[in-house]
Each structure stands twice: as structure tokens, then as C-alpha cells.
N, C-alpha and C positions, 0 to 999 in steps of 0.2 A: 498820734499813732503813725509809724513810719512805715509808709506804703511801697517803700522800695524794699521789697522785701527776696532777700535771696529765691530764686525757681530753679528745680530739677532741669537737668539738661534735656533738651528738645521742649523746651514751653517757651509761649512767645510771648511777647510786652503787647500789649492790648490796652488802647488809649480811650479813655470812656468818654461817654458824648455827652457829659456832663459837668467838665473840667476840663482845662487843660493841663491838669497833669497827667505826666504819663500814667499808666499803672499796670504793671507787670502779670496781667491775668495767662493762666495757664490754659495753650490750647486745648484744654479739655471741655474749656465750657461750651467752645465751638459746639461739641455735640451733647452738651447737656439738655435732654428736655423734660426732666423732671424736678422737682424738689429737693429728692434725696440725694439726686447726683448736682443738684447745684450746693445743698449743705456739704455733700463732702470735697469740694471746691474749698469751701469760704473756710475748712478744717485744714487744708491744701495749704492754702493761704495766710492761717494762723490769722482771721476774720472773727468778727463778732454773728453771731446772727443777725444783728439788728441790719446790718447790711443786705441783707436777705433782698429788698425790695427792689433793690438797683438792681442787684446780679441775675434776677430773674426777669426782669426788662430786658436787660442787656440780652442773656442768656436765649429769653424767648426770641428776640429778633433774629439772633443769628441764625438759630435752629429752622428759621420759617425760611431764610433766606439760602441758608444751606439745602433746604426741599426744594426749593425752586429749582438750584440749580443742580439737582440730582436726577430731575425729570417727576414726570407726572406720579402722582401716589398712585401705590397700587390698589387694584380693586379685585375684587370675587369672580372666581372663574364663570359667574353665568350674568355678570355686567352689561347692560347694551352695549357699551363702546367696545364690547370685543366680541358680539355678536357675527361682522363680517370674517374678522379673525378666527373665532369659534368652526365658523363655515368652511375655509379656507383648509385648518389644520385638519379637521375631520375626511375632507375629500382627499386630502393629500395622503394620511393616516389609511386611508381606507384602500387609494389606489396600490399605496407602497407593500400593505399585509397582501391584498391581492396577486400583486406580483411577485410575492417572496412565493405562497401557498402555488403559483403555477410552477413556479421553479420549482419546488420542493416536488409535486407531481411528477412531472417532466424528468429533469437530473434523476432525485434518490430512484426513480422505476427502474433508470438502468443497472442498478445494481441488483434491486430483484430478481429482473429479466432475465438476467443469465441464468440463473439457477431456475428459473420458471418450467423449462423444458427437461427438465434432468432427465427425468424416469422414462420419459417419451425417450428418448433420445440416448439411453442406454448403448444401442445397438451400436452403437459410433465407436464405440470403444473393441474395437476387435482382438479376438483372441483366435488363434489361430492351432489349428487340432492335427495333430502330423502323425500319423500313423507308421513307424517303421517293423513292425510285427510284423516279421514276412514267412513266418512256418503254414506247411499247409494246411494243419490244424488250429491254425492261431484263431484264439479265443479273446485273448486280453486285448489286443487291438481294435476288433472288431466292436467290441463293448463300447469300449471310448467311443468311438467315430459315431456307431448307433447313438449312445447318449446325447453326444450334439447337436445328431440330425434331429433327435428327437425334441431336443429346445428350441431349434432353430425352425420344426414345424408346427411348435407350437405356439399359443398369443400369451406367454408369460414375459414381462419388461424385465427382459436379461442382457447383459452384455453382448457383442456381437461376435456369437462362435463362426468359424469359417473353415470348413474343410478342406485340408493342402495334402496335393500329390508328395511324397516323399522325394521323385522325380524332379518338381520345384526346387530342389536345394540339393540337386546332386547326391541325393540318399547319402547326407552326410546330414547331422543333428546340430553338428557346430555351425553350419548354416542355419540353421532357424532360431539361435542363439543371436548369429550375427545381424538376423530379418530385425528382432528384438532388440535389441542395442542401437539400430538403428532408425529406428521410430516405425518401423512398417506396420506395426503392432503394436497392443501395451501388453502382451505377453500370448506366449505362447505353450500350447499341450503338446509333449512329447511322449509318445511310448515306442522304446528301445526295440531295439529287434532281436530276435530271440527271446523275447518279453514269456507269449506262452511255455519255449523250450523251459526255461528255466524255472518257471513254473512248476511243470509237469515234472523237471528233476527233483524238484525239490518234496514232492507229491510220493515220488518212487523210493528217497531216501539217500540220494545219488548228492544233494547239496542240503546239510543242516544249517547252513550257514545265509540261506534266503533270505531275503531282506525284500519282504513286501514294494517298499522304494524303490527299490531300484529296477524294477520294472517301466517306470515312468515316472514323468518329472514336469513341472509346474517352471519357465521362466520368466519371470520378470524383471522390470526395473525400477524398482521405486522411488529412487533418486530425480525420473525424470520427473514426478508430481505427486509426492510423498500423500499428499490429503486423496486424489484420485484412488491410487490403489488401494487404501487403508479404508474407503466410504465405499469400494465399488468392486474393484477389481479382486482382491484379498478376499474378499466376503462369496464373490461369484466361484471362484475358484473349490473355496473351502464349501461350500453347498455341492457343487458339482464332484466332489471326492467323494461326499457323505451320504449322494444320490447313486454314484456308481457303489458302492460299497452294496448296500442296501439292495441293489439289483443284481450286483454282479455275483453274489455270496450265494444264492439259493440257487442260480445255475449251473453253479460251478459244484455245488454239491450236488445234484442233480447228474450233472456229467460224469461225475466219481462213481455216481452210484451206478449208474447205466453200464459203466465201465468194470464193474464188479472190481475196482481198486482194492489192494488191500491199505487201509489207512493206518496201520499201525506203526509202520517207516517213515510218515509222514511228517514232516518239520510244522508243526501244530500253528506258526505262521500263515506256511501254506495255507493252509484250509481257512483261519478267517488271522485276519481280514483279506490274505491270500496277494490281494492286491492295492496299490497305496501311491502317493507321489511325492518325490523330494521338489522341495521349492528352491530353484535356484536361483536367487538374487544379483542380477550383475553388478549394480550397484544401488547398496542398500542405502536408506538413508537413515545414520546409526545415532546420529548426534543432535539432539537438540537443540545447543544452543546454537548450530547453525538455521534455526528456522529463522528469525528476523533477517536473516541476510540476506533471504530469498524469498521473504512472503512482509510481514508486518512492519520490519521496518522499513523496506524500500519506500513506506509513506513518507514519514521523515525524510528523508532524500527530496520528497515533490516538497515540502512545506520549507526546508531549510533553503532550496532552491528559489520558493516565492519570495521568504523575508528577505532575500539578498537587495532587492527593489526597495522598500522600503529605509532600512539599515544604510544603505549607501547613496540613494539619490541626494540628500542635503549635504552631502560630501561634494558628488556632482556638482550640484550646483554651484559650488563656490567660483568656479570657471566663468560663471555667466553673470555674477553679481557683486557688487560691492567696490570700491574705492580703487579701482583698476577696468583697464581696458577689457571687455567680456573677450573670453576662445572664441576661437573661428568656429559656426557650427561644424563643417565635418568634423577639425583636431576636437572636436568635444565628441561630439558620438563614436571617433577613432579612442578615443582613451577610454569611453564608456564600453565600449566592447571589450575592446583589451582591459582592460581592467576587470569585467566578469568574469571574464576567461580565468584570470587570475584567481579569485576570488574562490570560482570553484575549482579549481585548481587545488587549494589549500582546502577550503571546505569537503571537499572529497577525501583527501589524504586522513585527515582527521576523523572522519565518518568511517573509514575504513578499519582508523588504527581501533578502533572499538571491536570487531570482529576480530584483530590479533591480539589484542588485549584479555578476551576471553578464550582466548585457545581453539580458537578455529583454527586446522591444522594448515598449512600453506605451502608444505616443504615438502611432500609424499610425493613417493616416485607414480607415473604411470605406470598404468595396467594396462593389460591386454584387453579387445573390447570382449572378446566372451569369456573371460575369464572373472570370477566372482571378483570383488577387491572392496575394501571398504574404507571410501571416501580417496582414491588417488586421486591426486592435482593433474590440472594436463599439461599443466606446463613447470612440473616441480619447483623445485625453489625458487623459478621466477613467478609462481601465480598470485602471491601478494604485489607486485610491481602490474601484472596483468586484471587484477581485479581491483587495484585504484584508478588504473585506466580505463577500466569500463564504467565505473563509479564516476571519475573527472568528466568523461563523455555523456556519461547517462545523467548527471546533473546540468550540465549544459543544456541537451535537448530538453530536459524538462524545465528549467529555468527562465530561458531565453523566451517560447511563447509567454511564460507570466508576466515577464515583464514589458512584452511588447502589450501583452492585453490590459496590465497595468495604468500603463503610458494613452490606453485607447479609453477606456472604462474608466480609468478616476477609481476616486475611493468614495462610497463604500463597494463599488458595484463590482471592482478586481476581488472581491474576495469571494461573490459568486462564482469567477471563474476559477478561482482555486479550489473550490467545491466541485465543477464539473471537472475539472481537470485530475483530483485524486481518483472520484469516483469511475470514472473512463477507463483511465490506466488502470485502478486497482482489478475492476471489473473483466476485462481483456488480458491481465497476466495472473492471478490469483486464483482463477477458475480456468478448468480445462474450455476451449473454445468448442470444438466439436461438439461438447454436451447440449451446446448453444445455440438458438435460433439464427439462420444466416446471416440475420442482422447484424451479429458485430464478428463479423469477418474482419470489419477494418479495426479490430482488437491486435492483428496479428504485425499492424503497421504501427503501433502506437507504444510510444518509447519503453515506459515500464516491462512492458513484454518481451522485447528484446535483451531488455536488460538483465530481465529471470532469468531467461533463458544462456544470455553468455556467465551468470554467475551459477546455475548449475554445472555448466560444464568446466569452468575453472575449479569450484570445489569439489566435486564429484566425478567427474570427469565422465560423463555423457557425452551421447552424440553432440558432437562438436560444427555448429553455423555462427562461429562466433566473427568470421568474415561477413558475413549477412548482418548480424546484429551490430558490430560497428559501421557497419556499410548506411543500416538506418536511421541508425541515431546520426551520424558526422548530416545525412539530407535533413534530419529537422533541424540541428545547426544552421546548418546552411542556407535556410529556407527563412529561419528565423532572423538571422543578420542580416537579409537582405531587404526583407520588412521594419526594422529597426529604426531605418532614416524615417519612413511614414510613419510607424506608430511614433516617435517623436515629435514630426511635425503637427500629428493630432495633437498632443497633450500640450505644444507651444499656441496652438491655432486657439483651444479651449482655455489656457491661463490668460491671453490677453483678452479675452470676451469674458472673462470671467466664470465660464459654468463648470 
């Protein structure tokens, strides 16, 4: 029988301890340890069975000697010899859930926390009640102001009414428009002057053309926190119409009646609802698909800013390793900065093109501030160039601590601080802060926030601190690169000790 027998490529020549001839056995018997795999060998080999005996010698040795050298057999998880090990995993297992479950307590609460105080804490939210009803008989005026006082002396959790001199604003209305637009308020109650005159004309037959509304009027702005006015504000307002209605309607027939009116001239307006209020919105917030731009996706923004650390450090590194002389550490942490900067540089441009992709408008001329408009840019056709620069900026300052905590904390433990770090931010700009226990005042320092805030006023064109908002963000920059060389030298200090 001829033993040199052709073999499939990658089989090797295996010399038996039995002979010295060679014999071409295929490395599969290497790891044969049974019967069946040693018969379909010897069918490999185009063998007899009778050879069966040799090949299962041969066969058995290598297998025992291949376990040797693979490390000890394995054994069942409640083994003595893994008894200290047993020990060891569980304490370690036990202290790690522990520390996850503090965090979880600690971090997720601040998110709660904010909205924990709402209802208490209504009052924060002022609305402001301007009386310009100046006839000597004025009835309409009077109503309004009464109503307020009367919420205001009451323990009902309502928004926060505040009774304003007319004198306050120059006994001009476009002044309390402008208090409004300018954050002094989140909105304000106007009633016109000449309110009751026109009333009572329209009562005698002198104007059929009375319009309940235009007596008084409801300002707001909703653009400045579109979720606030629509859970809080919006709701207070429309209860306060439905309360004066309701009070003001039987006195005012009452007063008719006293007055022996004849109601037959009467503009049937007049008499009910008699009285009513137009809601003037300075800027409304009309479009939906700009909400991510200003609320849900600015997440995305913190997480695209963390993976930047991950994604590009083993780029980094090639500076410092391999078949060439390592960078100088500063020229390494000089490119590593300039290089993020880069990085989000583009990553912003990108993030933004998403909002002009979906027709978020960018091009709209400025408005006047008390004049209604819906959705002007403040800085027209430049505010897509002005809102990837608040995007490049606002991805920096959020980027930069991730990865200096990164480079401090190692992994797995930076992705804790990616957790504190959404939840922070989202908590301080996603929720109105005044609603909010004093505790996170320092919401109003913390990048996301600033960031809402200069992207409302680029697409909506609100009051505009968008000098402030970049003024904060370029300090966490700043603050961040400066800490950079340390959190570096931490994470070289912890790779040569290994932890």
C-alpha cells in the first residue's frame, strides 16, 4: 500500500513513532479525540480500518498533549479551586452594581428635581396686568385688575399675576409689548383705554361693529419656551378669560338694568360675551420640525461631541508609537487640540445641514420686537452661517470636558460621565429654571443652555444675549484646553501602571 499519499493543502506530514517512514498524516488528527473523527481521518487518507489501532494511539497522545498545552481543563462553576475566585468576583460584582445603583440615585434625581417644584413654584412665572381704562365710569378695567387681585389674594398655585401702573410704561401699550419681548415677563394683560367707552357705544347702538377683543388683549411669546406657555401659561390665561366672563356678564347686565337701558340698539356682542381678549403672539412658535433644534436634538450634539474621543484617539496615537521616533508631547497635544477643533468644526456643519435640509427657514427678514412675525431670523440670510457657529462653539464646549474626563476616568467609567453630563445640560436648558428649586441656578452657566438660548433667537428672533451665550461657551473652551495637558498626563500616568 502506498503511504505517500496525496493531502489537501494546509495538512502536514506527521512521522509515526513507529517507523521510520515518513507518513503524511493530516493536521486534523492533531485534534481528533474520538473514534468517529479518527475514522473519518483514516476515509481522509483513503486507510483501511484495520489501521484504526495505531491512529488512535497516535491520535490519543497528541490530544492529551495538546490539553496540556492549552491550560488546565475546565471545571463547574462551584469547583473548590475557584472557590477564592468565586469570592473575589462576587465582592467585586457586588461593589460595581452598588456603585452603578448610587449613581443612578444621585445623577437620574436631577432630572426629576427640576420639575419636582413646578406647581409650588408657578408664581415665578409672571404675568403682568396693565390697566389702561381711563373713563370715569370705566367698568372693563376695573374687572380685570379686581380679578387678579383676587388670585393673587388668594392660595390657588396660579401663575404669577402683578399689577402694573399704566404710568410704568409711559401710558403707551407698545411698552408692555416691548417689557414682553424682552423677558421682563412671560406675558402680559392689556386692557385698552377707552375699553368701557366703547363698550357702552356699542350698548347705545352708536358701533354695531364691536368686537368683544378688542377691548383687551392677552401678550405673549412663545417662541421663548414653546413647552412653558402651552403646559402653563396658555392654560392660565384661557381660565382667567373664562373667569372674568362668567363674573363680568351678570354685572354688567345688572348695570344695564339699573340704568333702565333700552337693549334693543344694542350690538347683541355687547351684552354677552360683551367682553373678550385677542392673544397677541410676538413670536409664535409655528413649526415643528424646528423642535429638535432647540430641545431633543441638542442631545445628539453632547453624544456626537463624546464619540469624537473614542473615534479618533487611536489615530492620535500613532504620533507616539511604532517604528518611528514618538512627537514631542506638547506638538502632540497642539495637534490634538487643533485637530478637535477641526473635527467639530465639520461635525457641526454637518449637524446643522440637517435642520436646512428639512426646511427650517434661515433666510427671513427681521421683525420689529413688538410686532407679531412668525419665525424672523435675526440676522436674515446670514443666520444659517450664525447658527453653525453657535453649533461649532456649542459642540466644543460640550466635547472638550468629555474628553478631558475621558482621558481622567478611563473606560468604562467616562461613559458615567456622559450620563451626568446629558442629563445636567438637558435638565438646565429643556425646563424653564425659575420653575426650579435654587439649586440649579448654575443651569443658567451650563453650555446646552446657552446654546437654546442663542438658537432661539437666531430662528425665531427673540430677545437676543447671544453676546452672553457665546461669551460662555468660548470660557468652557477655554477652561477646558487648559486642563487638557493634566487630563492627559493622567491617562499617560495610569497607562504605564497599568490601571
Amino acid at each position: 500500500m502506498d503511504l505517500n499519499v496525496r493531502y489537501p493543502l494546509g495538512f502536514k506530514a506527521h512521522k509515526c513513532p513507529r517507523t521510520s517512514n515518513p507518513f503524511p498524516l493530516p493536521a486534523l488528527v492533531r485534534k481528533a479525540s474520538s473514534r468517529d473523527r479518527e475514522e473519518e481521518v483514516l476515509k481522509i487518507r483513503g486507510l483501511a480500518p484495520a489501521s484504526l489501532f495505531f491512529f488512535s494511539w497516535d491520535a490519543a497522545t497528541m490530544a492529551a498533549t495538546d490539553e496540556k498545552d492549552d491550560g488546565p481543563k475546565p471545571v463547574g462553576f462551584f469547583d473548590r479551586s475557584l472557590s477564592e475566585t468565586r469570592k473575589t468576583v462576587f465582592i467585586q460584582w457586588a461593589r460595581t452594581v452598588l456603585m452603578l445603583c448610587v449613581f443612578i440615585l444621585c445623577v437620574l434625581s436631577l432630572y426629576w428635581a427640576v420639575q419636582f417644584r413646578v406647581e409650588a413654584e408657578l408664581h415665578a412665572l409672571k404675568v403682568w396686568v396693565v390697566d389702561f381704562d381711563d373713563a370715569s365710569d370705566a367698568i372693563v378695567g376695573p374687572a380685570v385688575t379686581d380679578l387678579a387681585q383676587s388670585i393673587i389674594d388668594s392660595d390657588i398655585q396660579s401663575v404669577g399675576y402683578v399689577i402694573k401702573s399704566p404710568t410704568d410704561f409711559g401710558n403707551d401699550p407698545v411698552a408692555v409689548r416691548q417689557a414682553v419681548y424682552d423677558e421682563h415677563c412671560y406675558a402680559a394683560i392689556i386692557v385698552y383705554a377707552n375699553a368701557t367707552t366703547s363698550l357702552r357705544a356699542a350698548v347705545s347702538g352708536d358701533n354695531d361693529a364691536y368686537n368683544p377683543s378688542d377691548v383687551a388683549q392677552f401678550v405673549i411669546i412663545s417662541a421663548r419656551d414653546q413647552t412653558t406657555y402651552s403646559s402653563y401659561i396658555t392654560p392660565a390665561l384661557n381660565s382667567f378669560q373664562l373667569q372674568l366672563r362668567s363674573e363680568f356678564g351678570p354685572q354688567w347686565v345688572s348695570n344695564l338694568t339699573q340704568q333702565s337701558a333700552n337693549l334693543s340698539r344694542a350690538a347683541p356682542q355687547a351684552l354677552n360675551p360683551a367682553v373678550g381678549f385677542e392673544t397677541y403672539d410676538l413670536r409664535p412658535f409655528s413649526r415643528a420640525v424646528a423642535t429638535p433644534a432647540v430641545t431633543i436634538g441638542l442631545i445628539y450634539l453632547i453624544i456626537i461631541a463624546f464619540f469624537n474621543f473614542p473615534f479618533l484617539m487611536p489615530i492620535h496615537a500613532q504620533f507616539m508609537k511604532g517604528d518611528h521616533p514618538p512627537l514631542r508631547v506638547p506638538h502632540w497635544l497642539a495637534w490634538r487640540i487643533l485637530s478637535n477643533i477641526a473635527a467639530y468644526f465639520f461635525l457641526s456643519l454637518f449637524y446643522s445641514l440637517v435642520s436646512l435640509a428639512f426646511q427650517i427657514p434661515f433666510s427671513n427678514s427681521p421683525a420689529p420686537d413688538t410686532v407679531s412675525a412668525d419665525q424672523p431670523n435675526a440676522y436674515g440670510r446670514g443666520s444659517f452661517v450664525v447658527f453653525w457657529m453657535l453649533n461649532w462653539v456649542g459642540m466644543s464646549a460640550l466635547g472638550f470636558p468629555c474628553e478631558n474626563m475621558a482621558m481622567i476616568l478611563g473606560f468604562p467609567w467616562s461613559s458615567l460621565f456622559l450620563i451626568f453630563w446629558v442629563i445636567t445640560n438637558v435638565s438646565g436648558s429643556f425646563y424653564p429654571l425659575n420653575l426650579a428649586s435654587k439649586f440649579f441656578r448654575w443651569g443658567y452657566a451650563w453650555p446646552l443652555h446657552r446654546i437654546v438660548n442663542g438658537l432661539r433667537t437666531i430662528l425665531f428672533g427673540t430677545h437676543s444675549r447671544i453676546g452672553l451665550d457665546f461669551g460662555v461657551l468660548f470660557a468652557w473652551v477655554g477652561v477646558s484646553i487648559l486642563l487638557f495637558p493634566f487630563a492627559s498626563f493622567v491617562m499617560r500616568w495610569k497607562m504605564k501602571r497599568g490601571l
